[in-house]
PASE-200928 format. One line per 4 residues: their letters; for each residue x, y, z of C-alpha. Coordinates in steps of 0.25 Angstrom, whole numbers, plus 5000, padded with zeros to 4 digits. Layout:
REM PASE-200928
A = X Y Z; ...
REM end
This chain:
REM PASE-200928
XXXX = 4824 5873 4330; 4810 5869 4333; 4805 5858 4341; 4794 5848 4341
XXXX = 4787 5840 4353; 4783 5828 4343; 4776 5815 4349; 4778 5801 4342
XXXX = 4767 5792 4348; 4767 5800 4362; 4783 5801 4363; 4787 5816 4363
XXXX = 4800 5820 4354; 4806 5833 4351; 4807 5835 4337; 4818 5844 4334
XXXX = 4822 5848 4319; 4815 5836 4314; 4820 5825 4325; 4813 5819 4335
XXXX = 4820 5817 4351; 4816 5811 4361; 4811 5821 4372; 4819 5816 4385
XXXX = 4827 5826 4392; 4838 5832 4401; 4837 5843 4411; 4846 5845 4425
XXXX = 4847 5860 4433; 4860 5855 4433; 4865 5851 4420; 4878 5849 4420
XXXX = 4890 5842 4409; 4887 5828 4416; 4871 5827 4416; 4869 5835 4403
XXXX = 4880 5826 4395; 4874 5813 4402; 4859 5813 4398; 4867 5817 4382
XXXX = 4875 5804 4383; 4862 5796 4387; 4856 5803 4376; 4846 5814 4379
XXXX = 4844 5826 4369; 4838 5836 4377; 4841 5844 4388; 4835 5855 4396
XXXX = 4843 5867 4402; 4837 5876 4414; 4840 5891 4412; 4837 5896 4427
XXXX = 4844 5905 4435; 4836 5902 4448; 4837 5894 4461; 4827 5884 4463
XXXX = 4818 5879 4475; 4832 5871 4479; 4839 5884 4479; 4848 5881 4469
XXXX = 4850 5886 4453; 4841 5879 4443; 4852 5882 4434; 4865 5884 4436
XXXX = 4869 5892 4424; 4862 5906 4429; 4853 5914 4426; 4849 5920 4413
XXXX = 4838 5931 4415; 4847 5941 4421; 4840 5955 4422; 4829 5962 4413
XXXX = 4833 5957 4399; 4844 5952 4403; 4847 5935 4400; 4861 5928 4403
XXXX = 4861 5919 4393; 4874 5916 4393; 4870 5907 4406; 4859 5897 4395
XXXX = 4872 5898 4384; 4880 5890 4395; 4871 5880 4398; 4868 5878 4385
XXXX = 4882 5875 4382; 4884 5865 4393; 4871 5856 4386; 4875 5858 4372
XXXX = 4890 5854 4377; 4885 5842 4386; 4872 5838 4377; 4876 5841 4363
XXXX = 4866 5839 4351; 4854 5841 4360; 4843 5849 4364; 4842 5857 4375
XXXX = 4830 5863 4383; 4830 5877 4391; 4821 5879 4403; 4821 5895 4406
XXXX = 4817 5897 4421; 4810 5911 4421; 4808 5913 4436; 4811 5928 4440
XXXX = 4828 5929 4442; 4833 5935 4455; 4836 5951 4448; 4822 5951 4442
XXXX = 4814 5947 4456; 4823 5959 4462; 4821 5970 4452; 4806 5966 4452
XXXX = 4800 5971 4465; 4787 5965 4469; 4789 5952 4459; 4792 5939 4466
XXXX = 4802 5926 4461; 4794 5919 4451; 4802 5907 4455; 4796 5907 4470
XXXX = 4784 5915 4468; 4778 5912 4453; 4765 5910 4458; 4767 5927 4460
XXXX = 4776 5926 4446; 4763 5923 4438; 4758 5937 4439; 4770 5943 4438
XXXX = 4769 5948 4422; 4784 5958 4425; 4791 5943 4428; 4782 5935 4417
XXXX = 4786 5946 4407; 4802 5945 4410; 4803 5931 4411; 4795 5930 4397
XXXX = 4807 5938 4392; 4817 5930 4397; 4812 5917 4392; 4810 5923 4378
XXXX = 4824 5928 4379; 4829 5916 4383; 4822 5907 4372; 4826 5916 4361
XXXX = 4840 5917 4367; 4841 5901 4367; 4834 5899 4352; 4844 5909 4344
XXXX = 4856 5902 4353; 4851 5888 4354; 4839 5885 4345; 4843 5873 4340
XXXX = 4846 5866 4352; 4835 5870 4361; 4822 5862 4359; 4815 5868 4371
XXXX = 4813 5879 4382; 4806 5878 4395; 4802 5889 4406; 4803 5888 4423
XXXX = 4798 5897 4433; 4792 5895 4448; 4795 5886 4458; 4804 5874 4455
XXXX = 4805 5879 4440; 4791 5872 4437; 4782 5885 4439; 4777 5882 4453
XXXX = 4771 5893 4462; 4778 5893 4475; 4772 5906 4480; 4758 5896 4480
XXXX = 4749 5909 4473; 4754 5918 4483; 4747 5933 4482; 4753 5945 4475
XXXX = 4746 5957 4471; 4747 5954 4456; 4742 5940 4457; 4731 5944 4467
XXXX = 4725 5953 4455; 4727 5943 4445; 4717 5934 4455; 4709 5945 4457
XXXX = 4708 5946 4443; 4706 5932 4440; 4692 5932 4448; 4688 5945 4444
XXXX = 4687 5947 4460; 4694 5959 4465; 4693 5955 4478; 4700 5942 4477
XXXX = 4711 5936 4485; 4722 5927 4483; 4722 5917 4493; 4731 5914 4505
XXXX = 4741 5901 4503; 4738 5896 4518; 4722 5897 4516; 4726 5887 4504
XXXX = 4723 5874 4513; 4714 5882 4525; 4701 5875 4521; 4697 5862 4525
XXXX = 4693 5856 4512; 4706 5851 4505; 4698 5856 4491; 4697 5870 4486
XXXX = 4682 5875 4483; 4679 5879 4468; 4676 5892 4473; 4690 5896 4482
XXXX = 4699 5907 4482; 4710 5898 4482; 4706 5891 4471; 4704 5902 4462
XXXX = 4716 5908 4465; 4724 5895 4462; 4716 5893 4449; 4721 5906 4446
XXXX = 4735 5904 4450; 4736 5893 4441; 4731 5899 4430; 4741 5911 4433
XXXX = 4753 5901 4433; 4749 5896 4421; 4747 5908 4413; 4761 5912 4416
XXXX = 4768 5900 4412; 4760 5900 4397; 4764 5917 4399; 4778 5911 4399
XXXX = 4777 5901 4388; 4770 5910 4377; 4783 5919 4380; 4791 5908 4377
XXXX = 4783 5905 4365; 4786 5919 4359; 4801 5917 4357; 4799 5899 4356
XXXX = 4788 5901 4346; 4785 5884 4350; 4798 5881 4340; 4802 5872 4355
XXXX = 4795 5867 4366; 4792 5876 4378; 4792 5868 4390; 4786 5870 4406
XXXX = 4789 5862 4417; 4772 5856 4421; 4764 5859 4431; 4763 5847 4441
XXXX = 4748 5842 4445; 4755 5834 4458; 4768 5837 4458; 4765 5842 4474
XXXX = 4757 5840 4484; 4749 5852 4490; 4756 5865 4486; 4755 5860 4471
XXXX = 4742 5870 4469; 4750 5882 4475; 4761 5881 4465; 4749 5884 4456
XXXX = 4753 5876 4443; 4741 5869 4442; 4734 5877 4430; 4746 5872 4421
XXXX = 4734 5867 4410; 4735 5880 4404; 4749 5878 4403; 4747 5865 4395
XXXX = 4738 5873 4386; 4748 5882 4381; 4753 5881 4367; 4768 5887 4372
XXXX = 4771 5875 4381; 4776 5861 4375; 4783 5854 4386; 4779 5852 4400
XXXX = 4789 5846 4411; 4785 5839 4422; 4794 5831 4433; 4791 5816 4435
XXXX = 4784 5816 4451; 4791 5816 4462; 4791 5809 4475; 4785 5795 4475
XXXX = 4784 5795 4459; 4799 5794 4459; 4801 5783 4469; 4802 5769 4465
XXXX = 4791 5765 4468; 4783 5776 4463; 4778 5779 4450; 4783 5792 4440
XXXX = 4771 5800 4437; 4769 5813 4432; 4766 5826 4438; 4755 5832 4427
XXXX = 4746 5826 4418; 4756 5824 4407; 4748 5819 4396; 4740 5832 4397
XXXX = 4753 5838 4390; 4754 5832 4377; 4737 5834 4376; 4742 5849 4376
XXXX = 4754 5848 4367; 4764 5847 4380; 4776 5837 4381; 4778 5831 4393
XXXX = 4791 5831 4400; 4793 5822 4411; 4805 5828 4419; 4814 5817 4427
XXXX = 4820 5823 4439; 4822 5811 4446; 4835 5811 4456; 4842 5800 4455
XXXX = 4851 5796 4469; 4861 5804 4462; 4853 5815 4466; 4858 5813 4481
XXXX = 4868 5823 4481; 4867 5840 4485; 4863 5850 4476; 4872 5860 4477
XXXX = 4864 5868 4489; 4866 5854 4495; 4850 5849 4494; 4849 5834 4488
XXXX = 4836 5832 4482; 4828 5821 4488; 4818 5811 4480; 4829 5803 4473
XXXX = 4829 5791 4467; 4841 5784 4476; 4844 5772 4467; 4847 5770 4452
XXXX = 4837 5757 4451; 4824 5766 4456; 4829 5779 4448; 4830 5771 4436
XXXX = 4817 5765 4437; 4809 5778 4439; 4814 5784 4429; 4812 5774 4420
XXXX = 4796 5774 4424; 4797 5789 4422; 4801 5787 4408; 4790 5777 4405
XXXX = 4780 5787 4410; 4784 5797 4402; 4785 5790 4390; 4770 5784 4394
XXXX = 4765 5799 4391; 4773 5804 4381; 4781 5813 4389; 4797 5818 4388
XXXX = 4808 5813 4398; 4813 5824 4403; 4826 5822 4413; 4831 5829 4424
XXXX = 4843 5828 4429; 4839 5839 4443; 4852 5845 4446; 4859 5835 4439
XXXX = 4867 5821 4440; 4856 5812 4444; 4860 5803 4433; 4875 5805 4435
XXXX = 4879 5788 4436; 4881 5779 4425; 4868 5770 4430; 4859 5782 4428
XXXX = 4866 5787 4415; 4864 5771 4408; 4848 5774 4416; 4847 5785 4406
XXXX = 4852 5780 4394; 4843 5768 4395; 4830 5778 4399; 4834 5787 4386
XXXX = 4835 5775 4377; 4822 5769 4381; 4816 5781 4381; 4820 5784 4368
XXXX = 4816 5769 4363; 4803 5770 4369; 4799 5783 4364; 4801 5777 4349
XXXX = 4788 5770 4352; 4776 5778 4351; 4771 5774 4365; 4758 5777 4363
XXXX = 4749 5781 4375; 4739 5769 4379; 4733 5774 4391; 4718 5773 4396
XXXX = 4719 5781 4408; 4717 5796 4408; 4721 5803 4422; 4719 5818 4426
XXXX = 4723 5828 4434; 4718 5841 4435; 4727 5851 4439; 4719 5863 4444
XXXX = 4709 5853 4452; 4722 5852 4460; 4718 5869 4468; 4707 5862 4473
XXXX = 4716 5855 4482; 4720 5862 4494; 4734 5860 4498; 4735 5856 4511
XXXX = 4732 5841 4505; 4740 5833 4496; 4728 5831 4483; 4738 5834 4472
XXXX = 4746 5821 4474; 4736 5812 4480; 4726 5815 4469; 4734 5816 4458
XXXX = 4747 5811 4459; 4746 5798 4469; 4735 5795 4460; 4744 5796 4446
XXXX = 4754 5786 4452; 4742 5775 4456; 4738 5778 4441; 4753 5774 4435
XXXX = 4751 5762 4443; 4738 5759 4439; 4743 5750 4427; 4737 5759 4415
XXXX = 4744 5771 4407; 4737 5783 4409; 4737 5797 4403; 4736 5811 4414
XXXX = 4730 5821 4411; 4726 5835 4415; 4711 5835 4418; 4707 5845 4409
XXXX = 4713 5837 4397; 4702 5827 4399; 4695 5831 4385; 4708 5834 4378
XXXX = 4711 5818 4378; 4704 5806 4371; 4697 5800 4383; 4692 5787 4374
XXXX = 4706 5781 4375; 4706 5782 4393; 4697 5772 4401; 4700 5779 4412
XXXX = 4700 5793 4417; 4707 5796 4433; 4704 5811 4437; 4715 5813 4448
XXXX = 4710 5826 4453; 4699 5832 4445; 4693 5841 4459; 4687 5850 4448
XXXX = 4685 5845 4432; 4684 5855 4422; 4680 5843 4414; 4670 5837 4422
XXXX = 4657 5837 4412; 4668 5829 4402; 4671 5820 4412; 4657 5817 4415
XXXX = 4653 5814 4404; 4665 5810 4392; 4671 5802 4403; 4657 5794 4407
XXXX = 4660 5782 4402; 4676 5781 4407; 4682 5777 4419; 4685 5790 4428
XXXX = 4693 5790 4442; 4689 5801 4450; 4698 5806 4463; 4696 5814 4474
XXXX = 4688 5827 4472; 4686 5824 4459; 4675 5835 4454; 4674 5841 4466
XXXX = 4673 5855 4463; 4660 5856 4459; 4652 5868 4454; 4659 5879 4461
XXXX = 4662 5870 4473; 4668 5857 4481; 4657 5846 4479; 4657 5832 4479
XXXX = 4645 5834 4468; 4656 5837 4459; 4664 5822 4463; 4649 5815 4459
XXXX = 4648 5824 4446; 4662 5821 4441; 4663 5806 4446; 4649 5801 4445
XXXX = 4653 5797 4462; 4646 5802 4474; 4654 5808 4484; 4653 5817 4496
XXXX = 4665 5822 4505; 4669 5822 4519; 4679 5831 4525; 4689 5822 4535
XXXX = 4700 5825 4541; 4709 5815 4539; 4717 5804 4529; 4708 5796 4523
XXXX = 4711 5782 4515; 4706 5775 4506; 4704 5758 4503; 4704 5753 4489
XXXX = 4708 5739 4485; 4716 5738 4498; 4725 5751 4497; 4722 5763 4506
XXXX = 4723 5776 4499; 4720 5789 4500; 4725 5806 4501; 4738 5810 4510
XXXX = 4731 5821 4515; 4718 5823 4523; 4709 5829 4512; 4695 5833 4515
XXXX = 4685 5832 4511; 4685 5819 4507; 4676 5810 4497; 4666 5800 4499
XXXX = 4659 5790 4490; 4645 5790 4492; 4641 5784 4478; 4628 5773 4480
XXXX = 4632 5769 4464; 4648 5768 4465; 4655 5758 4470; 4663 5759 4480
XXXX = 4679 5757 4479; 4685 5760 4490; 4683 5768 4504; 4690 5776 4513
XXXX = 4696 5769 4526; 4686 5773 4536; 4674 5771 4528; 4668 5777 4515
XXXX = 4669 5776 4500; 4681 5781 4494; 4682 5775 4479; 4672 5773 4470
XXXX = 4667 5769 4456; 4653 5773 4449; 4651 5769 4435; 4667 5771 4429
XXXX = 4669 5781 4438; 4680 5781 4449; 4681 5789 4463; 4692 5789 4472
XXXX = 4690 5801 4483; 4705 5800 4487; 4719 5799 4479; 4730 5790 4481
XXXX = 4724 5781 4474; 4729 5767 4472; 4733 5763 4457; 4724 5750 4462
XXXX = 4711 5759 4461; 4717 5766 4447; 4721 5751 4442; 4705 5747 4445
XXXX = 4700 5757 4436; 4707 5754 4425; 4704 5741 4426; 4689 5745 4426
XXXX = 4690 5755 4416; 4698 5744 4405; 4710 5752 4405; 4723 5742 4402
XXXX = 4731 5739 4415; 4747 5736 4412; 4749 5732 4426; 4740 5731 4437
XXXX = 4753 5728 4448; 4754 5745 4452; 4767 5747 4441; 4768 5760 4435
XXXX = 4768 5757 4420; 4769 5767 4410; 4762 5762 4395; 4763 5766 4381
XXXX = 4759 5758 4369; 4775 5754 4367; 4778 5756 4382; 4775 5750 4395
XXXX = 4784 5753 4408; 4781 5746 4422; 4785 5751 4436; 4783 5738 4444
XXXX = 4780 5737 4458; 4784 5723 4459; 4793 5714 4453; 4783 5706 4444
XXXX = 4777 5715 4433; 4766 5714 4425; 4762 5721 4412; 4748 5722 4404
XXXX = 4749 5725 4389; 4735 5726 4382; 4742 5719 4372; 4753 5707 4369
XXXX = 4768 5713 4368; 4782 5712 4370; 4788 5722 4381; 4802 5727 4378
XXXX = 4810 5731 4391; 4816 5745 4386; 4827 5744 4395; 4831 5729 4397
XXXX = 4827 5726 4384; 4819 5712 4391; 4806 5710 4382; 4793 5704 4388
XXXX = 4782 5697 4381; 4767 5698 4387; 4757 5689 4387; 4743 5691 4384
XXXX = 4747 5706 4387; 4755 5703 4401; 4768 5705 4404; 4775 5700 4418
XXXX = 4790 5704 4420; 4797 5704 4433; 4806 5716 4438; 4810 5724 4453
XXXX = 4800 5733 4459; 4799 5746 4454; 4808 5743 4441; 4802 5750 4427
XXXX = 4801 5742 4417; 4800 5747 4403; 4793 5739 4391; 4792 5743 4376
XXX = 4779 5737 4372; 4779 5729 4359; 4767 5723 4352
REM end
């Protein structure tokens, strides 16, 4: 059996001996007869089973079916025939997925003296070629186990290892002897050192020099991680021979605050260049993006993916208030949703999201029954069949804003400050609620993308631009939103020069030892953290937007470019550029929306609504069914706060 990712209009399917599915998902560590029989009677096609012998970071099994790699060539697979069972039982006439966790087991780290966990330690893993080679076999053997047996009900295979499953460094590029001659060898120096964790945030300046050894040594951590996990997925390829989509869970660019750089996952774009990977999943952000009064996001530049031949598969772990109740080592994960209303709602503006960028539904049901109630059970059934109604629509993207992020700009930051979320991901939520669509992107990705079709172009965190010559000058005449130390790094060093070359602004910085806030259109704003140095405006041709509280410009515009030296922006400040810029605002009122050309969703923040088509139509209410007809383009409609409302967009 082969299988296809095919697109029609920018909606994903998985064509499979000649039909097409809808991509939407199922996957639990604990699936079980209820939960696995539940999402087949609200009709799902596709599920995902973990094959994992491990513990995980809440010291419990990932799986409780055992583990499989059992000695040196040696595989259980008798443990995989009976969970494949129970699906095929429980979710007959549908498609399963297998994610193979290759972390070392238990007997291998014991009869390998000298070698560490990969689990815990894969920042050392990396380097380890006895662990890489081993664990290549036993993914070959598993896949070739699973095609001869179940080849034509398994449309997909995924690979786990590292913290958390999601291939994270919790070792933070701690030194062995085998990696510090791989450094030594990276710079050609064989005098170089690796260097200490707690030096890490020992300067004054909250920004690494160009020139560092800490630097250079995350760089080449980076690059190290990501060689291995394109290592892993060539091996795959060898028995796979990309008949079925290979999948990795992605690398987040804010997932974390701080230590985000130590789990040294930032060099995934090479990753997104390999021609063994297919599918990249990602959860939906946590914390205040899952409150009610949040917005759902994203935690990578998702529409990077599918410019490299990726599908993006948005993963929904949300935990419902049935979630309140002990795992069975008695923890009771936090951040739930406690009421039926709000969860309802938030996944329904997670939905709109993904379908906004042409991405795959993919649900998570954590260790299982967080949809176990009739209420939530009828909430599925509704999602899937609007879902599947909408997605018959070509849902054309009609953005014209284009937002980046540049991952390995991100090791510039020290980590004794909070820059990952107050640059990137405070910002992202303020441009959902800025009342236009939007595409994000990795920075590098700029000249891989039709820039004639965007009016405006926000750099979230470009401290040092690979592209900065094409930004300059293909990007002259368009609208650009600088933040921060934007260009800072700056012929072989930290200089404002480079903020002035890449923005067109003058600047110059002043170290401080405090918070400090910025005014613009009545909001105070600015970083968590005392950061220094800070950035000063001193621009005789811009004008001048906004200024910090004790004096001082902060904000400015020269020409169509825009500065703003700290994050946390408001989505007031992103709303007036797209007004400047032309773009087409859909609601100026701070709602999330999500837009297609046959889609328009609204998060509202008050009861009375209003919606902006650049056109006259009818909106369809996919779930209610209630039709609204606009006038001259507007559309008014009435609803409570924080309700997501859902409207197929008719000419």
């Amino acid at each position: 059996m082969e299988v296809k990712i095919v697109y029609k209009g920018q909606n994903p399917f998985f064509r499979i001996n000649g039909a097409d599915y809808s991509t939407e998902a199922f996957r639990s560590y604990r699936p079980a007869p209820a939960n696995i029989s539940q999402f087949k009677r609200v009709g799902l096609d596709f599920y995902q089973m973990i094959v994992s012998g491990r513990k995980n970071t809440l010291n419990i099994y990932s799986s409780l079916f055992g583990e499989i790699w059992t000695g040196p060539n040696e595989y259980n697979f008798s443990r995989f025939d009976r969970q494949m069972e129970m699906f095929r039982k429980f979710a007959p006439d549908s498609y399963y997925s297998v994610l193979i966790q290759i972390d070392t087991p238990e007997w291998w780290v014991e009869s390998h003296p000298g070698h560490v966990d990969s689990y815990w330690f894969l920042g050392q893993s990396t380097i380890d070629e006895e662990w890489k080679r081993d664990a290549a076999e036993y993914l070959r053997a598993f896949i070739d186990y699973a095609e001869e047996k179940y080849g034509d009900v398994i449309f997909s295979y995924s690979i786990a290892a590292g913290r958390c499953n999601e291939w994270f460094c919790n070792d933070f590029g701690a030194e062995t002897p085998q990696k510090l001659a791989a450094y030594r060898a990276y710079l050609n120096d064989p005098e170089a050192k690796i260097p200490e964790r707690e030096n890490y945030s020992a300067e004054e300046s909250c920004y690494r020099s160009p020139d560092s050894n800490e630097l250079k040594y995350l760089q080449f951590s980076c690059c190290l991680h990501a060689d291995m996990i394109c290592y892993f997925a060539a091996e795959a390829q060898k028995s796979l021979c990309h008949k079925k989509p290979f999948c990795m869970f992605g690398w987040y660019t804010h997932m974390s605050p701080k230590n985000q750089n130590l789990w040294l996952t930032n060099g995934y774009e090479k990753i997104l260049e390999s021609p063994d990977i297919d599918m990249v999943y990602s959860p939906a952000p946590y914390q205040h993006n899952r409150d009610i009064d949040g917005v759902s996001s994203y935690q990578l530049p998702l529409d990077s993916l599918k410019l490299h031949g990726k599908l993006y598969l948005h993963e929904m772990d949300h935990r419902s208030e049935l979630a309140a109740y002990p795992l069975e080592n008695g923890v009771v994960l936090g951040q739930r949703i406690d009421n039926f209303s709000d969860f309802k709602n938030v996944l329904r503006r997670e939905i709109c999201n993904v379908v906004a960028h042409g991405g795959s539904m993919w649900w998570f049901d954590f260790f299982g029954g967080y949809y176990a109630a009739p209420n939530y059970e009828q909430e599925l059934c509704d999602q899937f069949k609007f879902y599947n109604e909408i997605i018959e629509c070509p849902n054309d993207d009609v953005s014209q804003v284009a937002v980046f992020c540049d991952p390995m700009s991100f090791l510039y930051c020290r980590e004794h400050v909070d820059l990952h979320q107050t640059t990137v991901r405070y910002n992202l939520d303020s441009i959902i609620r800025s009342g236009a669509p939007f595409r994000f992107y990795n920075l590098n990705d700029l000249d891989k993308i039709d820039i004639d079709r965007f009016k405006v172009f926000i750099f979230l965190n470009a401290i040092d631009p690979q592209n900065r010559e094409f930004i300059k000058e293909r990007l002259a005449d368009k609208y650009k939103v600088f933040i921060g130390a934007a260009g800072y790094s700056y012929g072989g060093k930290l200089d404002t020069a480079g903020i002035e070359d890449l923005t067109g602004i003058k600047v110059s910085e002043f170290k401080t030892d405090r918070v400090h806030t910025v005014s613009y259109s009545g909001r105070e704003f600015g970083f968590e953290d005392i950061v220094s140095p800070m950035f000063l405006v001193e621009d005789d041709q811009a004008e001048i937007l906004g200024e910090y509280a004790d004096g001082g410009a902060a904000i400015a515009r020269k020409g169509k470019s825009f500065y703003c030296a700290v994050g946390n922006i408001p989505y007031e400040f992103f709303l007036d550029v797209n007004r400047a810029a032309g773009v087409h605002i859909y609601n100026d009122e701070g709602g999330a929306i999500a837009v297609t050309s046959h889609m328009i969703s609204c998060y509202g923040k008050q009861e009375e609504n209003t919606l902006r088509l650049p056109f006259d139509c009818t909106l369809t209410d996919l779930y209610t069914g209630d039709v609204i007809r606009t006038e001259n383009g507007i559309a008014k409609y009435t609803d409570k706060v924080f309700e997501t409302r859902v409207f197929k967009i008719t000419k």
